[in-house]
LUMVEXVEX-851843 format. One line per 4 residues: number of its first residue (from 0); their letters; for each residue x, y negated, z negated of N, C-alpha, C. Coordinates in steps of 0.02 Angstrom, whole numbers, plus 50000, padded with zeros to 5 digits. Each point is the difference from the previous one (the first is absolute). Example, Ala and Ser with C-alpha at 12.3 -4.5 7.8 and 13.67 -1.06 7.14 Angstrom:
2
0	as	50660 50284 49610 49955 49941 50000 50045 49940 50000; 49982 49947 50036 50042 49941 49997 49961 49945 49963
END
This chain:
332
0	xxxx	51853 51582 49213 50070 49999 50023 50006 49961 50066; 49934 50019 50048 50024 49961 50051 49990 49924 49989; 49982 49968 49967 49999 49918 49980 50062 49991 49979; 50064 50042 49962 50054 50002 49997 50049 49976 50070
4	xxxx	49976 50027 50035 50040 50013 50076 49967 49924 50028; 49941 50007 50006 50022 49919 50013 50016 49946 49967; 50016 50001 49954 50016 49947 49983 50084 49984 49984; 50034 50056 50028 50065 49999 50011 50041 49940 50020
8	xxxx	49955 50003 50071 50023 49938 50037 49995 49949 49968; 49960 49969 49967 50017 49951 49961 50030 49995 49945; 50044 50066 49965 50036 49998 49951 50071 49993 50055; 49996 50021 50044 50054 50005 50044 50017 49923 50029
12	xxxx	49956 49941 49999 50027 49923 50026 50005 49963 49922; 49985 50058 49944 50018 49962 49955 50069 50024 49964; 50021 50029 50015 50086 50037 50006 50028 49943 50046; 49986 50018 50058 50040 49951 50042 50009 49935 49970
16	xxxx	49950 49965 49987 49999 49938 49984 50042 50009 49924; 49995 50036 49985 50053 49984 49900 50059 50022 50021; 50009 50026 50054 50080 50016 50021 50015 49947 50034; 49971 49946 50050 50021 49944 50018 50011 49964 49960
20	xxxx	49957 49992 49955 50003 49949 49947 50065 50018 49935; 50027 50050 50003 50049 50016 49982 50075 49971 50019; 49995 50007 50058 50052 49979 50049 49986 49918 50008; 49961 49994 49999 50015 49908 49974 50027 49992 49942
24	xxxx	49969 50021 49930 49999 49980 49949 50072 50015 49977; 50046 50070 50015 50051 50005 49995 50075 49962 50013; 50000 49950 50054 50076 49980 50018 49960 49914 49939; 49923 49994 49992 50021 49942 49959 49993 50039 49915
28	xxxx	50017 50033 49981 50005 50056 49945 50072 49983 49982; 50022 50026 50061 50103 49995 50009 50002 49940 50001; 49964 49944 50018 50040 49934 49994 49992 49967 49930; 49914 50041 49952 49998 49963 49933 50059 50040 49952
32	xxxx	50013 50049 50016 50048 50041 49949 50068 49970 50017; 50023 49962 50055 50080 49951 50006 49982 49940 49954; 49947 49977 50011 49976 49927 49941 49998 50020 49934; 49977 50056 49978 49983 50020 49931 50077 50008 49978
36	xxxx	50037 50028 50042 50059 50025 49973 50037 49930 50018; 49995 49957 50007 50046 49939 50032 49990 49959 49910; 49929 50013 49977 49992 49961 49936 50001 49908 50019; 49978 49971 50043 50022 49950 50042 49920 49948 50016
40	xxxx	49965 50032 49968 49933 49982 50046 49964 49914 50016; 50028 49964 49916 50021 49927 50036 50023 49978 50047; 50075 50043 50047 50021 49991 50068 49965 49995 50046; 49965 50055 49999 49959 50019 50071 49980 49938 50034
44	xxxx	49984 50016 50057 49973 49947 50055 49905 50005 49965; 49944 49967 50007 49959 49994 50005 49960 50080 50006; 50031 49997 50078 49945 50062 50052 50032 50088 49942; 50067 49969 49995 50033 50057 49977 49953 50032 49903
48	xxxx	49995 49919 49985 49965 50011 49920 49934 50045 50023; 49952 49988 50069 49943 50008 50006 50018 50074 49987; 50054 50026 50041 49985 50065 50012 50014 50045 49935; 50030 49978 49969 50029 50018 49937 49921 50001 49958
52	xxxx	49994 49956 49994 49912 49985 49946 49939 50074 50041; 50003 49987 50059 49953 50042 50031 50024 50093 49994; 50056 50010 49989 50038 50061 50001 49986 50027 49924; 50011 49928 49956 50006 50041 49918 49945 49992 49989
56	xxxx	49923 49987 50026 49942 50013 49982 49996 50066 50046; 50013 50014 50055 49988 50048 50017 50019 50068 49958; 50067 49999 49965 50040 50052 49991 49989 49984 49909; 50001 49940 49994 49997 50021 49906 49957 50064 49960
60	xxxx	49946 49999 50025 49958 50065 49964 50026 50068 50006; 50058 50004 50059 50030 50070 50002 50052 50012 49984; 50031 49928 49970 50106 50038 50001 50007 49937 49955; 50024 50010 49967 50046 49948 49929 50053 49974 50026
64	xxxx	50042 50036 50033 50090 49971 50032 49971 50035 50062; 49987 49931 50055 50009 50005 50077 50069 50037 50006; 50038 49940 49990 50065 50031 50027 50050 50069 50013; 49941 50039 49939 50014 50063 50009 49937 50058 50023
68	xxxx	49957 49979 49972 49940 50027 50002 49976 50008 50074; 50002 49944 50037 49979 49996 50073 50027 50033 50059; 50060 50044 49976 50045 50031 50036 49968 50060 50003; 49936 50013 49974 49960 50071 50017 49966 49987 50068
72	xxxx	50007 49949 50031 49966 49967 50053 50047 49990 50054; 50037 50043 50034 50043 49958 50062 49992 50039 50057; 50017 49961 50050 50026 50015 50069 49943 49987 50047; 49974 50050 50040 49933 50002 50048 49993 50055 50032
76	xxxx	49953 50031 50026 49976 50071 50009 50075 50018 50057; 50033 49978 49999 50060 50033 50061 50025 50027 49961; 50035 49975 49920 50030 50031 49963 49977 49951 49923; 49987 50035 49954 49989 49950 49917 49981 50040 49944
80	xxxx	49977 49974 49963 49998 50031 49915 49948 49968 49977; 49953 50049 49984 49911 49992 49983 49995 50035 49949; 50009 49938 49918 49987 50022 49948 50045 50048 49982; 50068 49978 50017 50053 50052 49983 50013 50062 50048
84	xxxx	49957 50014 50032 50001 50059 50041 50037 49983 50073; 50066 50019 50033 50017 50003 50032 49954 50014 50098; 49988 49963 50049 49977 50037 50035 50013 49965 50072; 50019 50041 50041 50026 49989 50075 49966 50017 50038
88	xxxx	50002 49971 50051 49989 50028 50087 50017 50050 50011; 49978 50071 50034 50046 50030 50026 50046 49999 50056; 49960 49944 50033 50044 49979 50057 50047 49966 49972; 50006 49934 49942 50058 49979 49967 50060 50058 49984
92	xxxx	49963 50059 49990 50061 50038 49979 50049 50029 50052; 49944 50026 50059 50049 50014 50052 50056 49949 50044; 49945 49923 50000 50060 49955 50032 50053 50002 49969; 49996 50031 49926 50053 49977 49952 50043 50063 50001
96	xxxx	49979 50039 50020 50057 50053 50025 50028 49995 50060; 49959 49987 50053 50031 49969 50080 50068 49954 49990; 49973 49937 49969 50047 49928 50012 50070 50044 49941; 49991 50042 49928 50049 49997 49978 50031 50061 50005
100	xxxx	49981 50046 50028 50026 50095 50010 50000 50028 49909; 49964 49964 49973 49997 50030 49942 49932 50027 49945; 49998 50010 49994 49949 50045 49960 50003 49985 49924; 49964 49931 49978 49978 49971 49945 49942 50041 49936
104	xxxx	49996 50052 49973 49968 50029 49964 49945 49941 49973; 50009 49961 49953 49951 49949 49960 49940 49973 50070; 50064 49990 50064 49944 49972 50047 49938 50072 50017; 50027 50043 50017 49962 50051 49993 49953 50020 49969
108	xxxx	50002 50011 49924 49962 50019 49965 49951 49951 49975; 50011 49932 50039 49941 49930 50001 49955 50025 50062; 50000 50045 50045 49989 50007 50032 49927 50047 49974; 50014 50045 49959 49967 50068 50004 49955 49983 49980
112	xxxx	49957 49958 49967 49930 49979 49975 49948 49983 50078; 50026 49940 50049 49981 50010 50046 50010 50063 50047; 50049 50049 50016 49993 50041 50043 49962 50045 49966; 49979 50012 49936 49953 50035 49993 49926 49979 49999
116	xxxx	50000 49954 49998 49916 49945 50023 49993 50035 50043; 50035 50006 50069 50003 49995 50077 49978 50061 50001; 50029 50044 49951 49993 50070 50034 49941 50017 49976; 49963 49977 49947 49938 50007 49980 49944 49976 50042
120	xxxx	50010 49922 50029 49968 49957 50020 49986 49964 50055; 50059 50034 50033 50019 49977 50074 50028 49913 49993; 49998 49986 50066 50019 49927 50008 49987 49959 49950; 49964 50008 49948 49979 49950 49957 50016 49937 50006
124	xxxx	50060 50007 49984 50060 49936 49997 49964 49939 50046; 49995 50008 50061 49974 49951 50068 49926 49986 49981; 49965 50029 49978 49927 49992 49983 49985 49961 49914; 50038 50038 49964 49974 49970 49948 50080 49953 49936
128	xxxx	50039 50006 50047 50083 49961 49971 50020 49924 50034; 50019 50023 50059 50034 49958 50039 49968 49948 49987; 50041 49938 50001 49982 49922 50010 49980 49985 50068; 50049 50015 50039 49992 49997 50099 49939 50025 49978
132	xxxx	49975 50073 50006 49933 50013 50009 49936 49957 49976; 49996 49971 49949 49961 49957 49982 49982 49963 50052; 50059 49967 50011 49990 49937 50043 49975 50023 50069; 50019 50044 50010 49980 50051 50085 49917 50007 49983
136	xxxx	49995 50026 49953 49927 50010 49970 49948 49926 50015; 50021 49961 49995 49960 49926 49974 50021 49970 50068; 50043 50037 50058 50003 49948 50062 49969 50052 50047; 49994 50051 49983 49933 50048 50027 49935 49976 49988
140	xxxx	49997 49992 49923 49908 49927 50006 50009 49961 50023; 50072 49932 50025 49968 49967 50030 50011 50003 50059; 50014 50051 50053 49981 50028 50057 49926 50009 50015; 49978 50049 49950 49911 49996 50005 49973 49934 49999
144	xxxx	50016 49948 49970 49985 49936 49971 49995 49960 50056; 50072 50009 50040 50010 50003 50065 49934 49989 50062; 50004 50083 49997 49971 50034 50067 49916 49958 49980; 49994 49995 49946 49896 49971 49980 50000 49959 50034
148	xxxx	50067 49954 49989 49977 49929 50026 49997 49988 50099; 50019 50079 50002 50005 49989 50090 50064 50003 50022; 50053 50001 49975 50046 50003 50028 50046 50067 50027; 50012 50034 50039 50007 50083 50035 50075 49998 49961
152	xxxx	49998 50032 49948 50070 50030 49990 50016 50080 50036; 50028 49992 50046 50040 50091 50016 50048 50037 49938; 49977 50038 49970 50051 50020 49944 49982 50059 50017; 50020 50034 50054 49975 50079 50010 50063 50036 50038
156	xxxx	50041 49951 49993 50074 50029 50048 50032 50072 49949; 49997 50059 50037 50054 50053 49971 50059 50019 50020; 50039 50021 49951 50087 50021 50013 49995 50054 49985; 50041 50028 49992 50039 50056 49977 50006 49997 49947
160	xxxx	49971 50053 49935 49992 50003 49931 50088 50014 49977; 50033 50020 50025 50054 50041 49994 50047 49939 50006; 49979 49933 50024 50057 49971 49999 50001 49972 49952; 49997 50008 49942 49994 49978 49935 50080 50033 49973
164	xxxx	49991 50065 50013 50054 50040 49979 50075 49979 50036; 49994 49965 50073 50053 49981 50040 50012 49943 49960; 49976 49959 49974 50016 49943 49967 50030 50015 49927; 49971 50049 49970 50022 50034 49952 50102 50037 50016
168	xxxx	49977 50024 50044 50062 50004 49999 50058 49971 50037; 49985 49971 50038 50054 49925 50024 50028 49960 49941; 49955 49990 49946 50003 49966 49942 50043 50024 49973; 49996 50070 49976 50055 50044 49970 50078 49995 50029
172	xxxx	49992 50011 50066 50060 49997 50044 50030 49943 49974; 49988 49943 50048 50002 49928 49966 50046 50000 49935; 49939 50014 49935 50034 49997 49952 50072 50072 49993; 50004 50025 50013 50055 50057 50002 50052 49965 50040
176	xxxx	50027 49980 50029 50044 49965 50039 50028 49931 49999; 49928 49964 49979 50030 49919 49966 50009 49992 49932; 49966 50051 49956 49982 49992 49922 49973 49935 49999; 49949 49992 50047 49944 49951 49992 49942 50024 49985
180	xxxx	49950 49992 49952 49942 50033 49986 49934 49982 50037; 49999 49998 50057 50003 49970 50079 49886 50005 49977; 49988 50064 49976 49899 50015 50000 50031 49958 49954; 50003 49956 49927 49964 49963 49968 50000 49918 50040
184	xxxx	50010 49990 50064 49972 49935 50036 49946 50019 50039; 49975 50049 50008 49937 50011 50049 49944 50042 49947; 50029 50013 49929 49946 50044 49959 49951 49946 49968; 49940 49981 50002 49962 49965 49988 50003 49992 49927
188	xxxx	49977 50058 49958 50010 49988 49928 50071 49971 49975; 50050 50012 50032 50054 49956 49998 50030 49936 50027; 49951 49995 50046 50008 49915 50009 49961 49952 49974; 49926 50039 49976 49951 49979 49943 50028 49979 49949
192	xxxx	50030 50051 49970 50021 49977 49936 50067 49951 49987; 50042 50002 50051 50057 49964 49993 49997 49940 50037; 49960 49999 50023 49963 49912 50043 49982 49955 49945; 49963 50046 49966 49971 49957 49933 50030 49969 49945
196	xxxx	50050 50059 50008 50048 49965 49931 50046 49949 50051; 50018 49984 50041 50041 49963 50039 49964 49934 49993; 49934 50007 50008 49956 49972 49996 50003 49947 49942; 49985 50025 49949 49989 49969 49931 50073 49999 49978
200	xxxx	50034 50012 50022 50075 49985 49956 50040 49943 50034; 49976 50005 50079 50047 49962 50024 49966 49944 50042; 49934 50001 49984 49944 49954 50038 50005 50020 50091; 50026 50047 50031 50024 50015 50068 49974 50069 50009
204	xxxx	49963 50007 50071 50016 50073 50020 50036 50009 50036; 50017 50071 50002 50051 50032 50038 49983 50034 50081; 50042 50016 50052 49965 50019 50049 49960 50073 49996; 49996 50028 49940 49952 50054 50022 49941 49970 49996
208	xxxx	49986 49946 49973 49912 49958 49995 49984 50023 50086; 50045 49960 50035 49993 49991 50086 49983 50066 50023; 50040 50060 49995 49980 50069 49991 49945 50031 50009; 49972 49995 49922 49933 50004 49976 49950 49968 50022
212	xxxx	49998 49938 50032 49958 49958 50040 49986 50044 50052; 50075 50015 50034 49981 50040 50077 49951 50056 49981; 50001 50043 49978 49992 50066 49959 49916 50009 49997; 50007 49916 49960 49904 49986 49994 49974 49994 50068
216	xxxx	50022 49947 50022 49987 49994 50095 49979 50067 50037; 50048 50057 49994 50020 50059 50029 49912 50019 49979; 50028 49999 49948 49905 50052 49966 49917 49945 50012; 50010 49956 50020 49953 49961 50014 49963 49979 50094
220	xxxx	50064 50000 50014 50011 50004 50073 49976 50075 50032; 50090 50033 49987 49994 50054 50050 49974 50064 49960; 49998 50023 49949 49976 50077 49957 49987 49975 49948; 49943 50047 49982 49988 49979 49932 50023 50046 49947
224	xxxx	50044 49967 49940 50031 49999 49964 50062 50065 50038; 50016 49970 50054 50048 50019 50042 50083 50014 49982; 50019 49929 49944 50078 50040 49985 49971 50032 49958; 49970 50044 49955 50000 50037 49949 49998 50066 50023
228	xxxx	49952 49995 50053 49995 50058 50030 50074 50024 50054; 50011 49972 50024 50058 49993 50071 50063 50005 49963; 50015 49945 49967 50071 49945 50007 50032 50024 49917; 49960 50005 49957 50023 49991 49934 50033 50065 49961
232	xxxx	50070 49996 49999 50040 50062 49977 49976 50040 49945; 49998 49951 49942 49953 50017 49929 49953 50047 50033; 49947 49981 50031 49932 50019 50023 50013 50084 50038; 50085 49995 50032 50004 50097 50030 50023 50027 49942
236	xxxx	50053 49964 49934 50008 50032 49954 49958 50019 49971; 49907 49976 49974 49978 50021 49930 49929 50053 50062; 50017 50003 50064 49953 50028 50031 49998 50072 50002; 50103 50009 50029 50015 50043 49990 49999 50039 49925
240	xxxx	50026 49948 49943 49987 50057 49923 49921 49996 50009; 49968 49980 50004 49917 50003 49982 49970 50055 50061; 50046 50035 50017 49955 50043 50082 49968 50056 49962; 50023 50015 49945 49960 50079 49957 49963 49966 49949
244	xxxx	49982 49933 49995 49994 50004 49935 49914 50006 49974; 50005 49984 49921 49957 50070 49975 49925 49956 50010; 49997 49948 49972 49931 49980 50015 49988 49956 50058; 49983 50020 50042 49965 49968 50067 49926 49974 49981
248	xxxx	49972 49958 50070 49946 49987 50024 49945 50055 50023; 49955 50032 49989 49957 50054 50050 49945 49968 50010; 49973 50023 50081 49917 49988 50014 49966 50047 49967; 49945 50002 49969 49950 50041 49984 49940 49979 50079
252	xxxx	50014 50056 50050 49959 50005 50042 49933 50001 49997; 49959 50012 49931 49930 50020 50002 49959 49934 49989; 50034 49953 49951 49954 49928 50020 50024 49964 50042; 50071 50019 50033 50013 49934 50068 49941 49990 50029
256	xxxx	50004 49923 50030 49937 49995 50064 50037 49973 50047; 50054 50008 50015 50030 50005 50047 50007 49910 50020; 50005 49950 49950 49990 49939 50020 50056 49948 50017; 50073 50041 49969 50049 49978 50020 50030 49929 49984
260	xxxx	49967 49984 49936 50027 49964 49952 50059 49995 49979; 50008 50062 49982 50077 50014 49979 50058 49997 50041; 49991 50016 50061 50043 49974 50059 50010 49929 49987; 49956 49957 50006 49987 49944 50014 50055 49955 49946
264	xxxx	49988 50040 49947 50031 49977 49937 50076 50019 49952; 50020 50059 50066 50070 50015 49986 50056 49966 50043; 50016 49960 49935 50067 49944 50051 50054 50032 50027; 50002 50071 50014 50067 50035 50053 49976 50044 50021
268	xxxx	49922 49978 50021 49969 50008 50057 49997 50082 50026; 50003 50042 49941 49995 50078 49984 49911 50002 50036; 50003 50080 49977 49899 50018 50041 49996 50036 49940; 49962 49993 49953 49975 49991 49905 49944 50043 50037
272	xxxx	49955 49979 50051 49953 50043 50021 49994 50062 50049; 50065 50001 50011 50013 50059 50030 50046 50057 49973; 50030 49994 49922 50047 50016 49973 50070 49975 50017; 50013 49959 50012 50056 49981 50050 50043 49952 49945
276	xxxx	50017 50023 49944 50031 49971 49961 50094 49993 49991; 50002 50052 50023 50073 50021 49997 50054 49972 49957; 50069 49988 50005 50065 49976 49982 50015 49937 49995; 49946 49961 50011 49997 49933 50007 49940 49953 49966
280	xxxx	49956 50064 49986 49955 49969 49945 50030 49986 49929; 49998 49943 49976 50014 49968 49912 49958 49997 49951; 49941 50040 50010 49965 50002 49949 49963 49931 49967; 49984 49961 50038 49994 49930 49992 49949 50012 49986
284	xxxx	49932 50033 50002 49937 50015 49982 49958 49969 50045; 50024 49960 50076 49966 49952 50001 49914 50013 50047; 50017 50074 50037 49943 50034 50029 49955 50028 49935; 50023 50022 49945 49977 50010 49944 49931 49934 49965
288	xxxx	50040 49967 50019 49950 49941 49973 49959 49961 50052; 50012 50025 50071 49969 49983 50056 49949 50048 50020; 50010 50073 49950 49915 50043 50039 49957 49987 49928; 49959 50007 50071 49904 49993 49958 50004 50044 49974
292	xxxx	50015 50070 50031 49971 50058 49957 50019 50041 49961; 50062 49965 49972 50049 50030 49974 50036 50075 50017; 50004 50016 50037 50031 50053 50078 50083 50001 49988; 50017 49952 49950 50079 50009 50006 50020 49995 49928
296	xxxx	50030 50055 49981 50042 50011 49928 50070 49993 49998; 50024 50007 49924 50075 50016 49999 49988 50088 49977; 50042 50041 50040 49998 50064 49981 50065 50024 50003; 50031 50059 49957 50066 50040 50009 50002 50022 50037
300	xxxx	50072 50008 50024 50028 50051 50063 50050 49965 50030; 50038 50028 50050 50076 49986 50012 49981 50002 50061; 49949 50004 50053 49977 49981 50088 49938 49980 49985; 49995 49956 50060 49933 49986 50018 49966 50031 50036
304	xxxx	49922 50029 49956 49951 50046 50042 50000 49965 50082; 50001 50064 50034 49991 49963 50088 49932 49992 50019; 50005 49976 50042 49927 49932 50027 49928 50077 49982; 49988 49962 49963 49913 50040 49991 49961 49994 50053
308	xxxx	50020 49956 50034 49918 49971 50052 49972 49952 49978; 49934 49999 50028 49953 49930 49993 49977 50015 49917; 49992 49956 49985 49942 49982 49914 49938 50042 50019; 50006 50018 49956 49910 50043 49994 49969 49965 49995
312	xxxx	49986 49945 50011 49953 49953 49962 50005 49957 50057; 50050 49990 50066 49986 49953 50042 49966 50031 50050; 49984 49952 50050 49967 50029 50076 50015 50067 50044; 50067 50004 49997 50024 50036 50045 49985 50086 49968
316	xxxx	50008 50012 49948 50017 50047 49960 49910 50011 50009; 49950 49943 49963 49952 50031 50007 49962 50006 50056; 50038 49974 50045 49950 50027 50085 50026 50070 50017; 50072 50023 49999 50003 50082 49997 49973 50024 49948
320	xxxx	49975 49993 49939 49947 50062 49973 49935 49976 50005; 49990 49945 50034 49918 49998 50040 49997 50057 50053; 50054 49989 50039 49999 50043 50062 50023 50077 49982; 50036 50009 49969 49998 50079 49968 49926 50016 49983
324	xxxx	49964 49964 49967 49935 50016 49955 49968 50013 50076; 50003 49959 50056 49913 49986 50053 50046 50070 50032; 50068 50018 49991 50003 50051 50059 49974 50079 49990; 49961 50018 50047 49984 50066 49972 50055 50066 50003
328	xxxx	50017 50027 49924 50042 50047 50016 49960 50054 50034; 50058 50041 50034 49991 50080 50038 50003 50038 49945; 49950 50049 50004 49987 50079 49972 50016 50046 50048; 50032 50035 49933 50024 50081 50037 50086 49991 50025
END
């Protein structure tokens, strides 16, 4: 089982990556199903035939009529339809009650597949969904990539965990007063996904690209993977549903050796070796696949056991029962 657990993490960058690759493949999906249905394909421009030829090899082995068939495929993780199945943000749902004072049922009940992930799984969403996260993920390696070659990156600056939630709710405000849906320009999975299609539809990005640039900067520069942790509204919404939830991370104290790997290797910079997992761990597996001694499971329960102490198995732990053993107890 424990060869299971590690190897999470790498089922976990291979999610990410088929969910990016999703979000590309989709706005040019929507552009072969306007050609298919146009019936026109002599017209096309050149670049336009390419994409058309490259789309219906992609898609012929799964759907007979694009034009209808491909519509099991839309939108992007802010809000879309995966294989027919309806499924939202939950933050999409609340901006969408803020900006309109109304209470959309269908948006809702797109909702309940993820808020019950969350409540099972904690943050998941940021660790093993998000597009932003990916990319936060891969500008965290090349920070290390970075630092080899000699160059001092400071990424150790801390804020206030809580101001995640102030941003969270300014956003709300915002949207309640302008009926502007004010978090989807600063929500990463939503400027991910709608950059892209702007992208491929209109050959142009939009200013959340500029955004998202800063964002990367932010986590490269000053904290590491800093808006996710700090800044990102999504990130207080699925923290807060994920604060009970059922399968967590645990140390098994008896083979730690106290080597602190797992620190080393949790990108929101939690203490994996001290029990220090809390409301902000996502289950990313990534201390999981960073200990030698396999010292860290997925186990049930709704809290995290509090700090055990040192590893039985590292220095510290075994120089107090050296020194218990040399001390002589009192009789009588």
């Amino acid at each position: 089982m424990i060869s299971i657990w590690k190897n999470l993490n790498k089922l976990r960058w291979f999610v990410l990556l088929l969910v990016f690759t999703l979000l590309v493949l989709l706005p040019y999906f929507h552009v072969y199903q306007n050609f298919t249905s146009a019936h026109a394909y002599d017209l096309l421009a050149d670049s336009e035939k390419e994409i058309y030829d490259i789309m219906e090899w992609i898609t012929s082995p799964f759907v007979s009529d694009p034009a209808r068939d491909l519509n099991a495929l839309k939108g992007t993780t802010w809000s879309g339809t995966l294989f027919g199945l309806k499924l939202s943000d939950p933050l999409a749902f609340l901006a969408h009650i803020a900006s309109t004072q109304s209470f959309y049922w269908a948006l809702f009940v797109s909702t309940l597949i993820p808020i019950g992930l969350t409540m099972l799984l904690g943050r998941f969403y940021c660790g093993w969904i998000c597009p932003g996260g990916l990319i936060y993920d891969l500008a965290d390696k090349l920070a290390e990539w970075i630092k080899r070659a000699g160059v001092p990156l400071r990424r150790n600056r801390k804020f206030d965990l809580r101001l995640k939630y102030i941003v969270l709710l300014v956003g709300i405000l915002i949207s309640a007063f302008t009926s502007w849906v004010a978090l989807s320009t600063i929500y990463p999975p939503a400027i991910v996904g709608r950059e892209i299609y702007y992208y491929v539809t209109t050959g142009a990005l939009g200013a959340g690209t500029g955004f998202f640039v800063f964002t990367l900067l932010f986590d490269l520069l000053v904290a590491r993977h800093g808006f996710c942790r700090y800044v990102c509204p999504g990130g207080g919404v699925y923290a807060l549903l994920g604060k009970y939830r059922l399968f967590r991370i645990q140390r098994k104290v008896e083979p730690c050796n106290d080597c602190g790997k797992c620190n080393k290797a949790c990108m929101f910079v939690l203490d994996p070796m001290r029990d220090g997992f809390g409301i902000e761990c996502n289950n990313c597996t990534a201390c999981i696949a960073a200990c030698p001694e396999d010292a860290l499971v997925f186990v049930r329960g709704i809290k995290d056991c509090a700090d055990q102490g040192p590893g039985h198995a590292g220095p510290i732990y075994m120089k107090k029962i050296a020194e218990e053993k040399s001390t002589p107890k009192e009789i009588g």
